[in-house]
N, C-alpha and C positions, 0 to 999 in steps of 0.2 A: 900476285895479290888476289886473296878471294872475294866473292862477293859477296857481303856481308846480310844480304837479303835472301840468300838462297839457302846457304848452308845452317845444318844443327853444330853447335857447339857446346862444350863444355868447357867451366871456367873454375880457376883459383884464383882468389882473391885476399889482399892484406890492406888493414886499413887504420888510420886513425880517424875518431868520432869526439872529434871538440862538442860537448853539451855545456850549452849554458844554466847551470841552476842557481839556487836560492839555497845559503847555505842556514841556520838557528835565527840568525839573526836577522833576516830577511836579504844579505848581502849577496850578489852574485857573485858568484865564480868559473871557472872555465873549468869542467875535469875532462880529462883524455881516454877514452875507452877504446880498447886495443878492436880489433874487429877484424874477423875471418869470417870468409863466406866462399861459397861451393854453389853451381847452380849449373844450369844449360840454357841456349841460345838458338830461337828457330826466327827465322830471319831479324825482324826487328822486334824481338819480342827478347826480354831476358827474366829466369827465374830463378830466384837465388834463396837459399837459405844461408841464414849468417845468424854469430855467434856474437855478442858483445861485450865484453867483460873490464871492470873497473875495481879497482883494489887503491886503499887511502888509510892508513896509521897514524897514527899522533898520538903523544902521551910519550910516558918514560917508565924505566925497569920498574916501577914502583905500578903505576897506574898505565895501562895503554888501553886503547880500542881501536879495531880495525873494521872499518866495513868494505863489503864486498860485495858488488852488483853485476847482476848479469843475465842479461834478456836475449834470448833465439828469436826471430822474423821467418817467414816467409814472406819474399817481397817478388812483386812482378812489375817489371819497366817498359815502356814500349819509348824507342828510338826513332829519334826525326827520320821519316825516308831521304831526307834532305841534309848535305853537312855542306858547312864554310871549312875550306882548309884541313879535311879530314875529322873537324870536331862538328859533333852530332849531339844537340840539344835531346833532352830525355826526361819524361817525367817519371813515377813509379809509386805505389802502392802498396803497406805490410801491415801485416797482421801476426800477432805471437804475443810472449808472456816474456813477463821479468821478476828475478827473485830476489831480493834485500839480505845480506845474511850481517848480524852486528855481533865481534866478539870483542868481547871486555877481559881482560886479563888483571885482577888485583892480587898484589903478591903472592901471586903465582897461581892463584883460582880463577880461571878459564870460566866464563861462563857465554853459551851462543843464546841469542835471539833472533829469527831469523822469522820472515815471512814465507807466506804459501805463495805458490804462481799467481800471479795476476795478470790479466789481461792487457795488453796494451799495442797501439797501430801505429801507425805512420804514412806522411806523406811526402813527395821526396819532388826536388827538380833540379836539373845540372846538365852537366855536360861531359862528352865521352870523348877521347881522342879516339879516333878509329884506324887501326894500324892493325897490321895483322901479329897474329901474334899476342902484342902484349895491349894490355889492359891499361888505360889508367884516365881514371876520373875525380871529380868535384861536382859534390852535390851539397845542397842544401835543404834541411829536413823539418818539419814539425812532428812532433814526438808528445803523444798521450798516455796517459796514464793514470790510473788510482792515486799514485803517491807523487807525483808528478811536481815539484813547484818550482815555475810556476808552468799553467797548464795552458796551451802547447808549451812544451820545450825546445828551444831551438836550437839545431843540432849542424855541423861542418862536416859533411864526410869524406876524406881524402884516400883514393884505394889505386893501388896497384896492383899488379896480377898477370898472369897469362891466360888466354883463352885457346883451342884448339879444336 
């Protein structure tokens, strides 16, 4: 087993990102955004850049729209030097952009709406199983943004992965 305070690593990561929002009607909902992320690892520090992306349709042959979300981070963690039972409490810090894209489709005219990049950070704290080899954590997020409602957004992130 390595010693996870000495060595660099690099890591791939997959995950699911439960975001609670506010849907027209001020009703919440839970959507699920797929999330990959890639980064490296110098003792208890980890840096990661990740991908977030959300896709949701409704409507029928006649009338539909789709929208499609999807915001990039740079985030950095720094790891308890301290774990219970190989889990390592963790908090973390991002910063990156997310982009809105809305297609309307009426019989059969397509039409996109879509936002510019906007700015948006986060804050993060969880917990890491420390195993060598493979990855896998739960953290829990607040999440900012321009379009954001409601603002923080509070976010579940569940990620599995290898690191090396």
């Amino acid at each position: 087993s390595r010693n996870r305070h000495t060595n660099w690593g690099a890591m791939i990561l997959a995950g699911a990102d439960l975001r609670g929002e506010r849907d027209v009607n001020a009703n919440y909902m839970g959507l699920t955004y797929r999330n990959l992320a890639a980064g490296v690892r110098y003792r208890q520090w980890n840096f990661l850049i990740e991908s977030a992306k959300f896709s949701q349709t409704s409507g029928n042959a006649t009338l539909s729209v789709e929208k499609k979300v999807q915001d990039i981070l740079g985030w950095a963690y720094r790891e308890s030097e301290q774990s219970w039972h190989h889990i390592s409490p963790m908090i973390g810090a991002g910063i990156g952009a997310y982009k809105i894209k809305v297609e309307t489709t009426l019989s059969g005219t397509e039409t996109d709406d879509s936002t510019t990049w906007k700015i948006m950070g986060g804050a993060s704290a969880g917990f890491k199983l420390d195993l060598p080899v493979l990855w896998v954590s739960l953290e829990a997020r607040l999440l900012v943004g321009d379009e954001f409602d409601p603002q923080p957004t509070l976010s579940g992130l569940a990620r599995l992965g290898l690191w090396f």
